[in-house]
N, CA and C atoms of all chains as a GROMACS GRO file, in nm:
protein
  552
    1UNK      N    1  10.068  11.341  12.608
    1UNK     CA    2  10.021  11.312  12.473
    1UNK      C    3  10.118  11.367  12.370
    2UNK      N    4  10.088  11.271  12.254
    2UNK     CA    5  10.181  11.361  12.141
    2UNK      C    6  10.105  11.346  12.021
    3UNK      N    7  10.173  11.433  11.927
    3UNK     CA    8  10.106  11.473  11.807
    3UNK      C    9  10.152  11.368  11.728
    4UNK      N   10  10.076  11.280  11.623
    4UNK     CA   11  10.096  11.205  11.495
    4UNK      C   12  10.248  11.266  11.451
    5UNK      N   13  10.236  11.351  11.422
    5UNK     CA   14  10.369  11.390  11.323
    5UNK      C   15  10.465  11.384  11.406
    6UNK      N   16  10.493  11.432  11.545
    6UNK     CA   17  10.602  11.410  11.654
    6UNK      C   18  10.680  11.259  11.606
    7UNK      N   19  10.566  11.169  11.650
    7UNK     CA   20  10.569  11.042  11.638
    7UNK      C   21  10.638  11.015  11.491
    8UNK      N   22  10.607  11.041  11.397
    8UNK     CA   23  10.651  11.048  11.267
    8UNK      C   24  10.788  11.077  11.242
    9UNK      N   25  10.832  11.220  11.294
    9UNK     CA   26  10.953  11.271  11.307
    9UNK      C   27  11.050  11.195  11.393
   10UNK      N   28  10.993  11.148  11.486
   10UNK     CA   29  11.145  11.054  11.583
   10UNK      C   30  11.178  10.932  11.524
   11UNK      N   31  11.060  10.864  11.476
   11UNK     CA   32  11.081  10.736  11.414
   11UNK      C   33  11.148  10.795  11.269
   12UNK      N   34  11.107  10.847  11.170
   12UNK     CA   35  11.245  10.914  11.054
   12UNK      C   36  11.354  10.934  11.113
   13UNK      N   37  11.357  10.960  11.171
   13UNK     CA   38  11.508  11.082  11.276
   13UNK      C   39  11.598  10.895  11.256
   14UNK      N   40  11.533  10.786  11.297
   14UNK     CA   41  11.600  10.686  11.344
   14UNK      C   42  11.640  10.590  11.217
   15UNK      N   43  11.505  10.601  11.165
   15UNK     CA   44  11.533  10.540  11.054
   15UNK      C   45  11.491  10.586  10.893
   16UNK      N   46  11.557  10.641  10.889
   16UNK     CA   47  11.516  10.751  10.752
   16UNK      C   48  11.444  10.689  10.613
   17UNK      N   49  11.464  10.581  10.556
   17UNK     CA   50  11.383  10.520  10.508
   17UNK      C   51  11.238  10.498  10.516
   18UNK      N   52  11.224  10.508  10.647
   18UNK     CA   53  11.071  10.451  10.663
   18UNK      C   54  10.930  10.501  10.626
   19UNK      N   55  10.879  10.432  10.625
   19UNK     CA   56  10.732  10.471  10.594
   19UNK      C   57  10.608  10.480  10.738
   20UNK      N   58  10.644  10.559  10.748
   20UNK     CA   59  10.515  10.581  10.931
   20UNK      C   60  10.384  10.593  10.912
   21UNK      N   61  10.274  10.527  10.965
   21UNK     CA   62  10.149  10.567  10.922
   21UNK      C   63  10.093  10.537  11.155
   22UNK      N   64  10.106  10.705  11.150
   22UNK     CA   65  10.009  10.624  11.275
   22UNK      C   66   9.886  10.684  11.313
   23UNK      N   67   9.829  10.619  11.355
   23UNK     CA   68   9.644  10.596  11.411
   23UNK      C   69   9.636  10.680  11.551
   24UNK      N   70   9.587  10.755  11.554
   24UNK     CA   71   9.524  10.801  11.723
   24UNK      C   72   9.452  10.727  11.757
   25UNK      N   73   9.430  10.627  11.854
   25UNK     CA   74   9.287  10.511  11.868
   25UNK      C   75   9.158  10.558  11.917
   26UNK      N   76   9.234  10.673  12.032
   26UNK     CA   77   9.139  10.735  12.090
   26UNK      C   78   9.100  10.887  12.065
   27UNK      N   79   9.188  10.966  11.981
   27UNK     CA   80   9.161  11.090  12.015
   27UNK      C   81   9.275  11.195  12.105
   28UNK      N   82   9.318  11.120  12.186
   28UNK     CA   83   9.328  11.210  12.274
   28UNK      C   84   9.545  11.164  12.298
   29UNK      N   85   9.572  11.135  12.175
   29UNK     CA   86   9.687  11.176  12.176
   29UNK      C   87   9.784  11.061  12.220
   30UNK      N   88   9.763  10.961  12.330
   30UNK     CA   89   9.871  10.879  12.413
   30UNK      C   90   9.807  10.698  12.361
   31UNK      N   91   9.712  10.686  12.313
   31UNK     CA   92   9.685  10.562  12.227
   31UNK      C   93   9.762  10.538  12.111
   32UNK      N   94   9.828  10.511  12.077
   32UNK     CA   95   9.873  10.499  11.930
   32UNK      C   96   9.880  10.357  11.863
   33UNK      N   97   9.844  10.343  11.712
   33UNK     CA   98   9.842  10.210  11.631
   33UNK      C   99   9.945  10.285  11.523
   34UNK      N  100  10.091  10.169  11.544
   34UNK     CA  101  10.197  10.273  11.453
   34UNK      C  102  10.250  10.148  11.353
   35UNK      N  103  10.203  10.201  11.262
   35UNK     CA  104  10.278  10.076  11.095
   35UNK      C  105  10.407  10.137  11.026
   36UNK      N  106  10.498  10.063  11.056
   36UNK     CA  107  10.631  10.098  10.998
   36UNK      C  108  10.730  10.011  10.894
   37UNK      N  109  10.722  10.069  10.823
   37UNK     CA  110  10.814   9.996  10.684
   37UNK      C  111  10.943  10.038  10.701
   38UNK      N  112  10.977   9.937  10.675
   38UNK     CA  113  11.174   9.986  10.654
   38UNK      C  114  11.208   9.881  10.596
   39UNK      N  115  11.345   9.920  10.556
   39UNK     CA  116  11.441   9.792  10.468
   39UNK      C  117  11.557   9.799  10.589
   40UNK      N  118  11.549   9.891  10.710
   40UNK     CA  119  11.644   9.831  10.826
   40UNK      C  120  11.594   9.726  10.868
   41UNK      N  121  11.507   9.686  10.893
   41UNK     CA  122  11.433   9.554  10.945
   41UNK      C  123  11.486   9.416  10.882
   42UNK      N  124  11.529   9.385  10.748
   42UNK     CA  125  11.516   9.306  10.650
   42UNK      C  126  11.683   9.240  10.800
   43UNK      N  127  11.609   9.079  10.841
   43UNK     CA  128  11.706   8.995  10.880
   43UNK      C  129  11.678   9.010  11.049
   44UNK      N  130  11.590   9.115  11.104
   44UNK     CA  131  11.630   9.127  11.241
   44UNK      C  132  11.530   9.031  11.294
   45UNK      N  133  11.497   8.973  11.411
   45UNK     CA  134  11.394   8.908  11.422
   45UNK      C  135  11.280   9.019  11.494
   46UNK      N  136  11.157   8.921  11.504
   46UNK     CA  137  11.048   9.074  11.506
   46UNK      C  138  11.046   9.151  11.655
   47UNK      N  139  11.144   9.091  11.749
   47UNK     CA  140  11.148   9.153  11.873
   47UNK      C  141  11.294   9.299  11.873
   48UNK      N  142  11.382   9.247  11.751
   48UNK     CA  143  11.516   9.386  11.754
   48UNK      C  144  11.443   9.452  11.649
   49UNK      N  145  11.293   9.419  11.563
   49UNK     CA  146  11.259   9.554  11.477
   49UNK      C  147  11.189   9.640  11.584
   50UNK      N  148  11.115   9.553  11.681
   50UNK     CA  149  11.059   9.671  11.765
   50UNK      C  150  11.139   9.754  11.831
   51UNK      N  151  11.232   9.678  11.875
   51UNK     CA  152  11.321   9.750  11.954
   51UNK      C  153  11.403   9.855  11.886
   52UNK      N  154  11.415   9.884  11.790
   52UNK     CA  155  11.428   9.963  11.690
   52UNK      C  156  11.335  10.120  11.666
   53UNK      N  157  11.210  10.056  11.672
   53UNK     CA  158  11.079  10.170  11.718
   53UNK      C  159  11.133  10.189  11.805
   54UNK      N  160  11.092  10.112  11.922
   54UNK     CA  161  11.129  10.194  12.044
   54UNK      C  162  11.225  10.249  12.068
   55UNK      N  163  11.330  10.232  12.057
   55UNK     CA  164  11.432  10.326  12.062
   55UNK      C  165  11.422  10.464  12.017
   56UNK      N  166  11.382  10.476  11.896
   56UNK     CA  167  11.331  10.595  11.837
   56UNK      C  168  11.238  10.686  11.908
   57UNK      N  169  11.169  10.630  12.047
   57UNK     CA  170  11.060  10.673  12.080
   57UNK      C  171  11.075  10.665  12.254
   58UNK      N  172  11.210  10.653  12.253
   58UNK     CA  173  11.210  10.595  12.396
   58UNK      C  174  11.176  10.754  12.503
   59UNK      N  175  11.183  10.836  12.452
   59UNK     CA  176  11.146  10.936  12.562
   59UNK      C  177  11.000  10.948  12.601
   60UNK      N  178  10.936  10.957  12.479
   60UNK     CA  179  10.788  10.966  12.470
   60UNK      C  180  10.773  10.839  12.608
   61UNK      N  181  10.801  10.737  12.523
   61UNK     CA  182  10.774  10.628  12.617
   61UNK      C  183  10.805  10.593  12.796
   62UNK      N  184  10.922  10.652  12.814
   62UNK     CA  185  10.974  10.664  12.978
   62UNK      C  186  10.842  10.796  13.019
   63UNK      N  187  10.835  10.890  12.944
   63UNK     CA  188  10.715  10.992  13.007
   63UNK      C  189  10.607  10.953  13.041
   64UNK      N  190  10.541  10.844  12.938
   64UNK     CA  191  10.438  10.829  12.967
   64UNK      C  192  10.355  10.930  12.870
   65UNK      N  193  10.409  10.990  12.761
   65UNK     CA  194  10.355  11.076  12.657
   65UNK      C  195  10.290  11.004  12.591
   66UNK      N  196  10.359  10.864  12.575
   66UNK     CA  197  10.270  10.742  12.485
   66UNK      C  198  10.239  10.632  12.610
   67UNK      N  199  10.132  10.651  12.623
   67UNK     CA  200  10.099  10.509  12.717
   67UNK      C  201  10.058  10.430  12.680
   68UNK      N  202  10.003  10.420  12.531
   68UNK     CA  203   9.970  10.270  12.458
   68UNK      C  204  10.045  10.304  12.352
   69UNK      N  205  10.136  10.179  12.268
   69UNK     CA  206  10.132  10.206  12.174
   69UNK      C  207  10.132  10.068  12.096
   70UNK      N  208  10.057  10.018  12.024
   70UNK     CA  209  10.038   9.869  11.907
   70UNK      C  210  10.155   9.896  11.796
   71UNK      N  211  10.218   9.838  11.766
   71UNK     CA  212  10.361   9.836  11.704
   71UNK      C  213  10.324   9.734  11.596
   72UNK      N  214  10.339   9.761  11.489
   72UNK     CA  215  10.317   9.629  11.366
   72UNK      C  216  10.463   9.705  11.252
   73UNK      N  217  10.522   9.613  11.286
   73UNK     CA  218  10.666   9.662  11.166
   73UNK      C  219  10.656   9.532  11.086
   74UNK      N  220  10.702   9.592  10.944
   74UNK     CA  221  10.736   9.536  10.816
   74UNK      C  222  10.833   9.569  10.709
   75UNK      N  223  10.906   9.461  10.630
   75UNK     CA  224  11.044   9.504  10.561
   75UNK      C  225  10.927   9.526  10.410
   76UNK      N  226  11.006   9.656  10.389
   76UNK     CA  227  10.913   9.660  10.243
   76UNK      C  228  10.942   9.520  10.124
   77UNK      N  229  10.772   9.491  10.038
   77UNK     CA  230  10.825   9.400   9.964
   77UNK      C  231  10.912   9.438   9.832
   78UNK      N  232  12.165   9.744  13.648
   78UNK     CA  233  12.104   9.725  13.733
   78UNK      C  234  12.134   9.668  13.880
   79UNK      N  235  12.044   9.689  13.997
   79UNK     CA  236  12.099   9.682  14.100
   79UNK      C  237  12.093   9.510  14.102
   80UNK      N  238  12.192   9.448  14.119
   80UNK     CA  239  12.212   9.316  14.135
   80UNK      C  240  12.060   9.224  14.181
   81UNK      N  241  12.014   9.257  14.369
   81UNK     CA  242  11.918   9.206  14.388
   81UNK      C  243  11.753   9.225  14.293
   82UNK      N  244  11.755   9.303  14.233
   82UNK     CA  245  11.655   9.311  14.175
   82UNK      C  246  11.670   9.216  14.031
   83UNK      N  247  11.793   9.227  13.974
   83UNK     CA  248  11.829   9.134  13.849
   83UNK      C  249  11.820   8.987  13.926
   84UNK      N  250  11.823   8.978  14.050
   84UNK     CA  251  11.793   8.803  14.089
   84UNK      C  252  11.686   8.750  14.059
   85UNK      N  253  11.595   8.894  14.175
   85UNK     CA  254  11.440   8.898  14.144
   85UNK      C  255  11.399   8.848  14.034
   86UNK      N  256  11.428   8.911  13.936
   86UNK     CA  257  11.407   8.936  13.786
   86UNK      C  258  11.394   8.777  13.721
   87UNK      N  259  11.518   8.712  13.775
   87UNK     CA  260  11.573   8.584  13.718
   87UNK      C  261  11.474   8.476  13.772
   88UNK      N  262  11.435   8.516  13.896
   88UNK     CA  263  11.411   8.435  13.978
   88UNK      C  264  11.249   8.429  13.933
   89UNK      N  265  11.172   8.508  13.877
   89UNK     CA  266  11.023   8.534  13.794
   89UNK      C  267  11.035   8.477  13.703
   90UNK      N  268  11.104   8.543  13.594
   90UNK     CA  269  11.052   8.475  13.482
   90UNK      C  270  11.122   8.265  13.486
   91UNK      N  271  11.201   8.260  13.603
   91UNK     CA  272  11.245   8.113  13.553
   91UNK      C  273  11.141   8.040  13.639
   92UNK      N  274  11.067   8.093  13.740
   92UNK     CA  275  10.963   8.030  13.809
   92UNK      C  276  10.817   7.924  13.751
   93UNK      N  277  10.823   7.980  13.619
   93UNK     CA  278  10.705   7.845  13.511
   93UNK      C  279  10.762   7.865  13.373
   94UNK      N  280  10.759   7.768  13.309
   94UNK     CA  281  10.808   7.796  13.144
   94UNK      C  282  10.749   7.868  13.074
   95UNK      N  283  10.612   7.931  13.100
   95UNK     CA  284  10.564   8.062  13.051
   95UNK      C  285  10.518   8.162  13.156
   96UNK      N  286  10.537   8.267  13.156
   96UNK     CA  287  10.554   8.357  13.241
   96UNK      C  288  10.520   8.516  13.191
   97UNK      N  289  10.431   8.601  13.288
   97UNK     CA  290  10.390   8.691  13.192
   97UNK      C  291  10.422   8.804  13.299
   98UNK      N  292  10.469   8.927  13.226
   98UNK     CA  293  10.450   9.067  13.368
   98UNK      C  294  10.346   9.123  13.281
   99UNK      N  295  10.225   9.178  13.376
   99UNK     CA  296  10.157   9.234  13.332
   99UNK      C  297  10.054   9.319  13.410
  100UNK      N  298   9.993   9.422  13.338
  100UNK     CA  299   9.924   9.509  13.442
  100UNK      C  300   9.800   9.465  13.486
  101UNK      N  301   9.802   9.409  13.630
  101UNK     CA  302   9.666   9.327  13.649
  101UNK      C  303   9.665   9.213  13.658
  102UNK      N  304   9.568   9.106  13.699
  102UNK     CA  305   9.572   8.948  13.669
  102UNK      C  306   9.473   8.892  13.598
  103UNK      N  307   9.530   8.760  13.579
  103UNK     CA  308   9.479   8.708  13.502
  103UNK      C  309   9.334   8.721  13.454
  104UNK      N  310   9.273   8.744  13.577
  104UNK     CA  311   9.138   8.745  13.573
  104UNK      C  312   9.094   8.869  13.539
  105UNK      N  313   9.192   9.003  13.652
  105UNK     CA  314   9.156   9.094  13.624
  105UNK      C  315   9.231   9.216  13.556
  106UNK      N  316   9.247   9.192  13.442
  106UNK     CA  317   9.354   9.260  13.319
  106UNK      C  318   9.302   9.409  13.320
  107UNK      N  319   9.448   9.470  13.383
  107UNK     CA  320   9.403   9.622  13.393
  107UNK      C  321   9.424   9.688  13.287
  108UNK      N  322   9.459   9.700  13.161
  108UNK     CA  323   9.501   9.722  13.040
  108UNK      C  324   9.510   9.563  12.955
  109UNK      N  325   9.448   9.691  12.805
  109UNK     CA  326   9.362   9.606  12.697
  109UNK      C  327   9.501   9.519  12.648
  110UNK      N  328   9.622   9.543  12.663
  110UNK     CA  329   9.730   9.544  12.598
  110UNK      C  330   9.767   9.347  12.691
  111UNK      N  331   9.773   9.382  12.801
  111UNK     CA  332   9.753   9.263  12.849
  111UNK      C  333   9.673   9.147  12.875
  112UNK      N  334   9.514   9.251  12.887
  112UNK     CA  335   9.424   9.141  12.868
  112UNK      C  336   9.474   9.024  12.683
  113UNK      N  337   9.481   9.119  12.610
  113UNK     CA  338   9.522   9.051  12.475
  113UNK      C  339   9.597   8.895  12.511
  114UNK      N  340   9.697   8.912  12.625
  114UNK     CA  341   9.803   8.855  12.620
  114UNK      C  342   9.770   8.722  12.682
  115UNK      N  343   9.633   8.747  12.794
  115UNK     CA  344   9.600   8.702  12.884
  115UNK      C  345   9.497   8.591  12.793
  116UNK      N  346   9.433   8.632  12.688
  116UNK     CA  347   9.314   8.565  12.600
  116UNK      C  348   9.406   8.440  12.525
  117UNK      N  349   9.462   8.486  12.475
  117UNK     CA  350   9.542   8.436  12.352
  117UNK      C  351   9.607   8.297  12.407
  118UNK      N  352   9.646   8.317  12.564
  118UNK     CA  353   9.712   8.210  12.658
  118UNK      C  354   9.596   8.087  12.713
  119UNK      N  355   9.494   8.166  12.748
  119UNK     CA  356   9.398   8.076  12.771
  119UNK      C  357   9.304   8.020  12.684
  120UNK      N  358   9.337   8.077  12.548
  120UNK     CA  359   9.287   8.004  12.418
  120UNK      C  360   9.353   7.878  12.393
  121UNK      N  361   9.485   7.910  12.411
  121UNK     CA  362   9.564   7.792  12.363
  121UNK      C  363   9.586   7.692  12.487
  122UNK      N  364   9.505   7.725  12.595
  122UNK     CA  365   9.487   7.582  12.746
  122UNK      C  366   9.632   7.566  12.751
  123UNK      N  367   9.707   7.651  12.779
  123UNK     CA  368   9.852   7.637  12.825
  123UNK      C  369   9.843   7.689  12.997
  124UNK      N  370   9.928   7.630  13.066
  124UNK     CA  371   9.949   7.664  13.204
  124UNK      C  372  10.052   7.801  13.206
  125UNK      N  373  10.043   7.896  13.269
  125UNK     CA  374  10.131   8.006  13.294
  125UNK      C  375  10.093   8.096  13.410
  126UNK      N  376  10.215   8.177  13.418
  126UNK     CA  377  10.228   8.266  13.564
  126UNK      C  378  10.248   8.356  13.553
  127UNK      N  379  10.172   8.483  13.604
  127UNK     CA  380  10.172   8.616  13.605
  127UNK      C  381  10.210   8.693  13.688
  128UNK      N  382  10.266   8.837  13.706
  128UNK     CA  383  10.286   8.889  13.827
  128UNK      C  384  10.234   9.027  13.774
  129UNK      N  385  10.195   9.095  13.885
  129UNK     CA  386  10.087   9.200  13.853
  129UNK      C  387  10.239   9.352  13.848
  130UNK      N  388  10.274   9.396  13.743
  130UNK     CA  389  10.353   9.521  13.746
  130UNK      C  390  10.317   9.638  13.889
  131UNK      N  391  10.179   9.636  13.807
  131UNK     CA  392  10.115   9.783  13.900
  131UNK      C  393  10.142   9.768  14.112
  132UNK      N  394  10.139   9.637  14.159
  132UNK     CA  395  10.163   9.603  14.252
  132UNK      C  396  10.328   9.631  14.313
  133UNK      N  397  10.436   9.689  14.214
  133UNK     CA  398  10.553   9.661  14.267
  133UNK      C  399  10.656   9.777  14.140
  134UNK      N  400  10.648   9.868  14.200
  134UNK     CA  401  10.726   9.965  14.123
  134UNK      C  402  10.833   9.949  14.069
  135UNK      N  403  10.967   9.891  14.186
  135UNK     CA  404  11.073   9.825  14.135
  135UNK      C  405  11.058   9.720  14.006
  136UNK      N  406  11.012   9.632  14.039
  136UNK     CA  407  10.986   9.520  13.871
  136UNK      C  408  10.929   9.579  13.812
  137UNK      N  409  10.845   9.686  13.813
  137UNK     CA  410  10.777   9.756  13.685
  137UNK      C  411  10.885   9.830  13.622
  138UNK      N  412  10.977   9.890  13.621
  138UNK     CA  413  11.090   9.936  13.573
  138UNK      C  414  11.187   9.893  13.549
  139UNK      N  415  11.224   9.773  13.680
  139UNK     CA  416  11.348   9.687  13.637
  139UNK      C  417  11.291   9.602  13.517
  140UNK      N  418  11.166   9.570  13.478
  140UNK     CA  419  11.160   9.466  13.391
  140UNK      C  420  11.173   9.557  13.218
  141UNK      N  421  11.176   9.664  13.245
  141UNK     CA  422  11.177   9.701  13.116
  141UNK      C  423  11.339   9.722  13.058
  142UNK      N  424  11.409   9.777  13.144
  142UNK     CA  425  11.558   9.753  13.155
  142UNK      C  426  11.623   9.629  13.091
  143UNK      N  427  11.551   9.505  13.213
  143UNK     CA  428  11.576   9.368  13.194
  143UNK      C  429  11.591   9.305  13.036
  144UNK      N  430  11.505   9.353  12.962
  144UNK     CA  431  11.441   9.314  12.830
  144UNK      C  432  11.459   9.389  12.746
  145UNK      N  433  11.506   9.519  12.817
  145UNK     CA  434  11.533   9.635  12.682
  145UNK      C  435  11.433   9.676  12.581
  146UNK      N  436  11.251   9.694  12.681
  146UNK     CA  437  11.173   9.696  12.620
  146UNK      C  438  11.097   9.735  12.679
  147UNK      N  439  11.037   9.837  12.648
  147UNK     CA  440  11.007   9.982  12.707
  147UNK      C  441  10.836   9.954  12.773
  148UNK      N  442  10.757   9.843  12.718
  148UNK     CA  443  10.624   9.881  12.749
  148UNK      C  444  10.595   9.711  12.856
  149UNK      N  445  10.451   9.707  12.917
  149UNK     CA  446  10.422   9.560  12.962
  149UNK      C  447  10.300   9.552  12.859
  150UNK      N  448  10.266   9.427  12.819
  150UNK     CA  449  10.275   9.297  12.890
  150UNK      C  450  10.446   9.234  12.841
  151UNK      N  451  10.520   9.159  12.904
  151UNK     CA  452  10.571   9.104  12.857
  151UNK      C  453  10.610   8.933  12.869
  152UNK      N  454  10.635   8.882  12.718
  152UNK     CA  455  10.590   8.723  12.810
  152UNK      C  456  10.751   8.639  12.803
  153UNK      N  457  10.779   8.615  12.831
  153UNK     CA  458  10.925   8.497  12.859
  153UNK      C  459  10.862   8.365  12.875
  154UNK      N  460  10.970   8.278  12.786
  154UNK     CA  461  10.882   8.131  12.757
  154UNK      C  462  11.049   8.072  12.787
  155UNK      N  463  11.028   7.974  12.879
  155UNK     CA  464  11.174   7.877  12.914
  155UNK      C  465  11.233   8.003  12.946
  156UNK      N  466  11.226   8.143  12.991
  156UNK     CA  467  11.366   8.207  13.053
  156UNK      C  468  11.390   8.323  12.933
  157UNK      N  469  11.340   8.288  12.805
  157UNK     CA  470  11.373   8.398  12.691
  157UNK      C  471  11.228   8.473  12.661
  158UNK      N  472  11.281   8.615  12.668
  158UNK     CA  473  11.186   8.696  12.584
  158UNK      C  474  11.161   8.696  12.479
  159UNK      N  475  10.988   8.666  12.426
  159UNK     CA  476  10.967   8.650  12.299
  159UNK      C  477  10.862   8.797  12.258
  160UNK      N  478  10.828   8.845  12.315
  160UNK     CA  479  10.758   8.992  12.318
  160UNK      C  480  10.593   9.056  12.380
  161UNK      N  481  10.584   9.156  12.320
  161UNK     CA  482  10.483   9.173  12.408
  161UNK      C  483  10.307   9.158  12.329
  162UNK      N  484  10.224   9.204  12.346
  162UNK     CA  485  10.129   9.200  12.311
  162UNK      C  486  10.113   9.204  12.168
  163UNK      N  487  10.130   9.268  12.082
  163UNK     CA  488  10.157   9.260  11.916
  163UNK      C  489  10.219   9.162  11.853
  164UNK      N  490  10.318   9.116  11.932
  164UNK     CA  491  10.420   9.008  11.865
  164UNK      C  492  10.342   8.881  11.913
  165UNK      N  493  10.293   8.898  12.007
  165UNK     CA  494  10.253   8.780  12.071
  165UNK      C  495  10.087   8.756  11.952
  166UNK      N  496  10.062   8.847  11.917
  166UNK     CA  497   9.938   8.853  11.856
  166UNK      C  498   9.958   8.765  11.727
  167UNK      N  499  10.083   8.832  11.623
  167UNK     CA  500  10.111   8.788  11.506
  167UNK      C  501  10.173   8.651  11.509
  168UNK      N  502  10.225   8.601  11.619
  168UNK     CA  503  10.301   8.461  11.656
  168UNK      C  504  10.192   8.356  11.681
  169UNK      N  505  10.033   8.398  11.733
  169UNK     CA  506   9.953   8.311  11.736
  169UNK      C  507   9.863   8.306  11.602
  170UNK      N  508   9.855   8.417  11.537
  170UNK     CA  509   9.795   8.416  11.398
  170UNK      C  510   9.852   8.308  11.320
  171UNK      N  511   9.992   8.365  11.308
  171UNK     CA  512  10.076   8.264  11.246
  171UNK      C  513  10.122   8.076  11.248
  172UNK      N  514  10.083   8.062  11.395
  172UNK     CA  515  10.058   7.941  11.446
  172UNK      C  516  10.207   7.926  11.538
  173UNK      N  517  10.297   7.971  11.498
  173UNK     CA  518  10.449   8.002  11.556
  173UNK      C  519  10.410   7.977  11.728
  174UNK      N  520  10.329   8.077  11.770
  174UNK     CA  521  10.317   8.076  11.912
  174UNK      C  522  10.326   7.887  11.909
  175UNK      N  523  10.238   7.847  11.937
  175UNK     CA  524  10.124   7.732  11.898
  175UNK      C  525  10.288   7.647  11.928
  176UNK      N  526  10.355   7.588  11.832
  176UNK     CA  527  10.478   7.531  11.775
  176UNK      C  528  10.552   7.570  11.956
  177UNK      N  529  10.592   7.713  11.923
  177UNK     CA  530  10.705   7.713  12.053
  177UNK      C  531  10.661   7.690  12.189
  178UNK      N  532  10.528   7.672  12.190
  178UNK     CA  533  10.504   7.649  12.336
  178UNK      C  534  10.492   7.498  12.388
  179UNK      N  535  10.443   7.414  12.249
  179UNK     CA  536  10.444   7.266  12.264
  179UNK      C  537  10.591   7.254  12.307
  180UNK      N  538  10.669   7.308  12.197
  180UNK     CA  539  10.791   7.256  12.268
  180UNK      C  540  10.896   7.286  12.380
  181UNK      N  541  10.844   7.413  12.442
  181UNK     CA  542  10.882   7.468  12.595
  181UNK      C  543  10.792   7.377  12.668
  182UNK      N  544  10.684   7.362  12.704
  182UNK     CA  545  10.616   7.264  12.766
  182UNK      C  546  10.628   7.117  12.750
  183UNK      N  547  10.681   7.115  12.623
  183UNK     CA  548  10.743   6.930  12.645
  183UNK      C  549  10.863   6.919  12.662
  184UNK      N  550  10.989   7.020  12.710
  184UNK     CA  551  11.107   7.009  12.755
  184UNK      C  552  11.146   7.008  12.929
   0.00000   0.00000   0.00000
């Protein structure tokens, strides 16, 4: 499991602009609903913005620290 | 990646023009993330093929490699990755899904 702000901090770390808002779904740390704004996004299609998150997050993710996570990215208007 | 497994790999997703890895089957979707993926497909009465991750350790890892994308479900339409459960969500909202599958299925 990881903490909201963890999550917060790797995704800044990657893309410093952004705006992170994420959701615990369940409580218990490894659910996550993560909304991300950036102006890196602006042109990528919506499969290299995720890949973008993920990258940022790829350790969590090979652990298994995050075992769900719902991904909704957007270029600020 | 180790060559035979990238065949594997090739040799799945080019096996139906939509094609899904995911945890569980069709029927019985072991994660909410795939069931999603699994609804959305049989909403739209499209034909497609699944292979269960949890059944096969190797493709559960090689496929994330493969795609450069860290989580399952993931769906490949004609051979290309178009994404996983979220994307796939906003692509049928949008009607987009809808559009690219008429025309993978009428090619």
């Amino acid at each position: 499991m990881v903490h909201p702000d963890q999550v917060k901090a790797a995704i800044a770390q990657a893309l410093p602009d952004a705006c992170v808002e994420v959701e615990d779904l369940t409580g218990g740390g490894d659910h996550l609903q993560v909304k991300v704004v950036s102006a890196a996004f602006a042109g990528l299609s919506r499969i290299k913005q995720h890949q973008l998150v993920y990258g940022a997050l790829r350790s969590e993710l090979a652990s298994e620290a995050i075992h769900a996570l719902a991904l909704q990215t957007e270029i600020p208007a | 990646m180790d060559s035979s497994l990238k065949q594997r790999l090739d040799q799945l997703v080019g096996s139906s023009p939509i094609f899904v890895f995911m945890k569980g089957s069709k029927l019985m979707p072991q994660c909410g993330f795939s069931n999603n993926v699994v609804q959305i497909l049989n909403a739209m009465a499209v034909p497609f093929e699944t292979f269960d991750v949890l059944s096969d350790m190797e493709i559960r890892q090689g496929i994330k490699e493969y795609s450069d994308w860290p989580t399952i479900p993931q769906v490949y339409v004609n051979g290309e990755f178009i994404g996983g459960s979220d994307i796939l969500i906003e692509m049928y909202n949008s009607g987009e899904l809808k559009e690219k599958l008429e025309i993978a299925l009428a090619s």
